[in-house]
N, C-alpha and C positions, 0 to 999 in steps of 0.2 A: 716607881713609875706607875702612874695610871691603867689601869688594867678595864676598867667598864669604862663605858659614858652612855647616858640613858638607860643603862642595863644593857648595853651592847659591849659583849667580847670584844678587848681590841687585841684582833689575830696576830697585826705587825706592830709592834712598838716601833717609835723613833723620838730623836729631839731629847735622848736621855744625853748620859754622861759620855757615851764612846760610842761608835759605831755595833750596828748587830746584827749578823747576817740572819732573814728568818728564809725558810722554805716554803715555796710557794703554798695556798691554804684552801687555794681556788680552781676551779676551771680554768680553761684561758675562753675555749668554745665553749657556752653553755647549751646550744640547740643541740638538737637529735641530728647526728649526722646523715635521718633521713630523709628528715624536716625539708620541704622545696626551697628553694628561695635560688635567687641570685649569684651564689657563692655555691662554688663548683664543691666536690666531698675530696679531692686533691688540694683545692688551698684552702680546706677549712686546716686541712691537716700538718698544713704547709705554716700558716698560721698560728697552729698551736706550737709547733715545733720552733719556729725563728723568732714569732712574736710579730712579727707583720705579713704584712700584702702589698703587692703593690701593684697597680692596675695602667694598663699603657694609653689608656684611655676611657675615662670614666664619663665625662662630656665633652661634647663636639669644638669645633673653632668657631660657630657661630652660638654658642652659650658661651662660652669664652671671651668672648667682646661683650656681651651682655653683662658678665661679671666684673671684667675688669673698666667699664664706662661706670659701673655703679661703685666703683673701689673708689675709683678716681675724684666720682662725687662726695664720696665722706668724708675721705682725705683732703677735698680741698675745702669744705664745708664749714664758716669760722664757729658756727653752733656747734658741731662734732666737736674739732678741735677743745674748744672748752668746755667739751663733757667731760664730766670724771670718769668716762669709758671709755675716753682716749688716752693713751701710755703716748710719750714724748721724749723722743731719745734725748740722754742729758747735755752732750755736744751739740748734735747735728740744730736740734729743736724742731728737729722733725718727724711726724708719728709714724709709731713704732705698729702700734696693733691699738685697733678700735674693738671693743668687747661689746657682745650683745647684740653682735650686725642681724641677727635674725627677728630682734626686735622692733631696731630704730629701722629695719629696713624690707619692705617687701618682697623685692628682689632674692635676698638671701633666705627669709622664709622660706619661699616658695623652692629655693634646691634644699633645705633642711628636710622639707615635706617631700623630697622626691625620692618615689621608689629603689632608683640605682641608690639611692643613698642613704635613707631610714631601711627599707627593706635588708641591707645588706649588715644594718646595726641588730635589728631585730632578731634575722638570723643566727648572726654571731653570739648575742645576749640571751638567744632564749628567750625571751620577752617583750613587752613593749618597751616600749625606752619613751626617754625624755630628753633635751637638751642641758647638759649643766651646764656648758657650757660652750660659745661660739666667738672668733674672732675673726678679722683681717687682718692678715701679717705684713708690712711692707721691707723691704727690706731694697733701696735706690744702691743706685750705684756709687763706688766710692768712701766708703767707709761707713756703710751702716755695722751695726754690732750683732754679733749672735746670739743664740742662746748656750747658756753653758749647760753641760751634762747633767742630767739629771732623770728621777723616776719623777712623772708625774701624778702616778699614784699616792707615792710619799708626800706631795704636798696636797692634792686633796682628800688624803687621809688625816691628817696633821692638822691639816687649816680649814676645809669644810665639811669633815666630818662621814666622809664617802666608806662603809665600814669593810666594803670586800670589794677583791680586782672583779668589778663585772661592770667594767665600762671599756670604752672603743673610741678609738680618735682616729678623724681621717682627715687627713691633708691636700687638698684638690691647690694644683699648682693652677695661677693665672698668669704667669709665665714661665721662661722655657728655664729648669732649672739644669745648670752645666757642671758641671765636675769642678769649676770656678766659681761660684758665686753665691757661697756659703750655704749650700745645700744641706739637707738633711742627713744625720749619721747615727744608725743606732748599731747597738750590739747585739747582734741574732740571738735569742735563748737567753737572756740576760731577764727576763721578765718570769724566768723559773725560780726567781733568788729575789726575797724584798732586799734592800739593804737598807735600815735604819739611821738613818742621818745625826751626829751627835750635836748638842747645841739648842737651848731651848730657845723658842719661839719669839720675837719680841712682839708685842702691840703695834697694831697693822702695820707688820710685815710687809704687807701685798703692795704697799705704796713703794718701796724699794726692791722688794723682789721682781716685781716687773721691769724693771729697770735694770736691775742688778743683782743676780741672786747673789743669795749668802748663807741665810737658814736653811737646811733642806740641800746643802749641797755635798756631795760625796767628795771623802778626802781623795787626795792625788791617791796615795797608795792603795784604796777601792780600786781606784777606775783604773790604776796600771795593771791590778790583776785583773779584773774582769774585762777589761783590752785583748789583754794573754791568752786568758781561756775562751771567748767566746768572738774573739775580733771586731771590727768594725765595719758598716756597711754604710758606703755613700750613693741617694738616691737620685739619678737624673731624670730627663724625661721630657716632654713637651708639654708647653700649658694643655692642660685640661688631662694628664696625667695625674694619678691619686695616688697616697700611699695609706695604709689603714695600720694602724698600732696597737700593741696593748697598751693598757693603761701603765702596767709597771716596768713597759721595756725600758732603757737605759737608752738618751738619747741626748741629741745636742745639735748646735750648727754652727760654723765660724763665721767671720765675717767676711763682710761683700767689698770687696777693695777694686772688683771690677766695675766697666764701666757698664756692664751687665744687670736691671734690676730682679727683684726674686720678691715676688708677692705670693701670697697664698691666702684660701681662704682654710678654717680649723674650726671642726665640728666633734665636739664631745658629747657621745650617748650615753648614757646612765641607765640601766635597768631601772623600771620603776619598782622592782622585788630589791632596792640597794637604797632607795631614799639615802639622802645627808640624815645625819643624826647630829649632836654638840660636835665639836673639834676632840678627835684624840690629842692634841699635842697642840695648842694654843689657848690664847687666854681669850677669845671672844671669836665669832664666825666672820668669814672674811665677807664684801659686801655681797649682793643678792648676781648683781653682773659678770661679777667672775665666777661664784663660786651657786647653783640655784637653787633653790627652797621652794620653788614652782616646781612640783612632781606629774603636770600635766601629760598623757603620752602626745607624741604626736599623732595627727594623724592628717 
């Protein structure tokens, strides 16, 4: 297996012959726990210990209709639609997650750039950060699909080249998510263990993985021990409820068979001290929209 790329240690192998459990290699919190910011010195702590946060309210009911009039507009928009940054579930033929909403859209910039919410990455990272990545998740009533289990880390270690856990994902719900309608579920303290995924990589992946994972996914018998030892955690809450993640925590969500919808917006910060470098564990980098090579900070 691959041990460099660019001259960069790769601390977690995956994508070999079998699975490989490695020990975490990183920080979870990088700032000085006396660093000000946002994030109280109980849930940074809380944070490093479960691998999330989650906030009972990160923005109001009235930014809330402001996000969700401008979800609505992308999703209905036939130019979106036929961007390659739109995923289109393979049944329903209807979108799944638009990538890059901070891009094609000022709206979402402008909560990318907001304090409650880079401030609170920054914190976390130690750093400045960057977006690697941003999407809109939709998720309608009636048989939209989940996402299956998995370390996020693992696949942008694997596929964009991200060389250490020093990224942060938050989840800002735009509706109300219920205990029904394929909610969020990770495994508390699951992000203290990489797991190594067996199976190499095929040539973009990312066109079927969005859709449908496969590479990068953890066998049944991982995810029944790590079930065992560290359990399962379902998040509800009201739109404009957040949840904040490690990168390597162990996560998923089922599907929406209610007649309840479940959108969210998903903001990925990257240390700019973490730059992508080549793919550990693929044959080429995945496009610039998923995966970013724009190491700009916010600000």
């Amino acid at each position: 297996m691959t041990t460099t790329t660019t001259n960069v240690t790769d601390l977690y192998p995956t994508r070999g012959t079998t699975e490989v459990a490695t020990p975490r290699q990183d920080p979870v919190v990088w700032g000085s726990p006396d660093t000000p910011g946002p994030v109280s010195a109980s849930d940074l702590q809380a944070l490093d210990r479960d691998g999330f946060l989650a906030i009972d309210q990160l923005i109001g009911p009235d930014e809330v209709a402001v996000y969700r009039r401008e979800l609505e507009r992308l999703v209905t928009d036939p130019d979106i639609r036929a961007d390659e940054r739109s995923i289109v579930e393979p049944q329903s033929k209807e979108i799944r997650s638009v990538f890059e909403v901070h891009k094609i859209s000022e709206v979402f910039a402008n909560l990318v750039r907001d304090e409650r919410v880079v401030g609170r990455a920054r914190q976390i990272l130690g750093s400045d950060v960057y977006v690697h990545q941003s999407r809109i998740n939709v998720k309608p009533g009636f048989g939209a699909s989940g996402f299956y289990w998995h370390s996020d880390f693992e696949t942008w270690h694997a596929e964009d080249g991200l060389p250490n856990m020093r990224t942060i994902s938050v989840s800002i719900a735009l509706t109300e998510n219920y205990d029904t309608n394929g909610g969020l579920m990770i495994m508390p303290g699951s992000h203290k263990t990489f797991l190594g995924c067996a199976g190499a990589t095929p040539k973009d992946n990312y066109k079927k993985s969005l859709q449908m994972q496969d590479a990068g996914t953890p066998s049944d018998e991982a995810l029944t021990r790590m079930a065992s030892e560290y359990g399962i955690r379902l998040f509800t809450g009201k739109a404009g409820s957040a949840t904040w993640f490690d990168c390597n925590a162990m996560h998923g969500s089922g599907d929406n068979i209610t007649p309840f919808p479940r959108s969210n917006v998903f903001i990925v910060f990257n240390s700019v001290e973490n730059a992508a470098v080549e793919p550990f564990a693929a044959p080429i980098r995945r496009p610039e929209f998923i995966g970013a090579r724009d190491f700009t900070p916010v600000r």
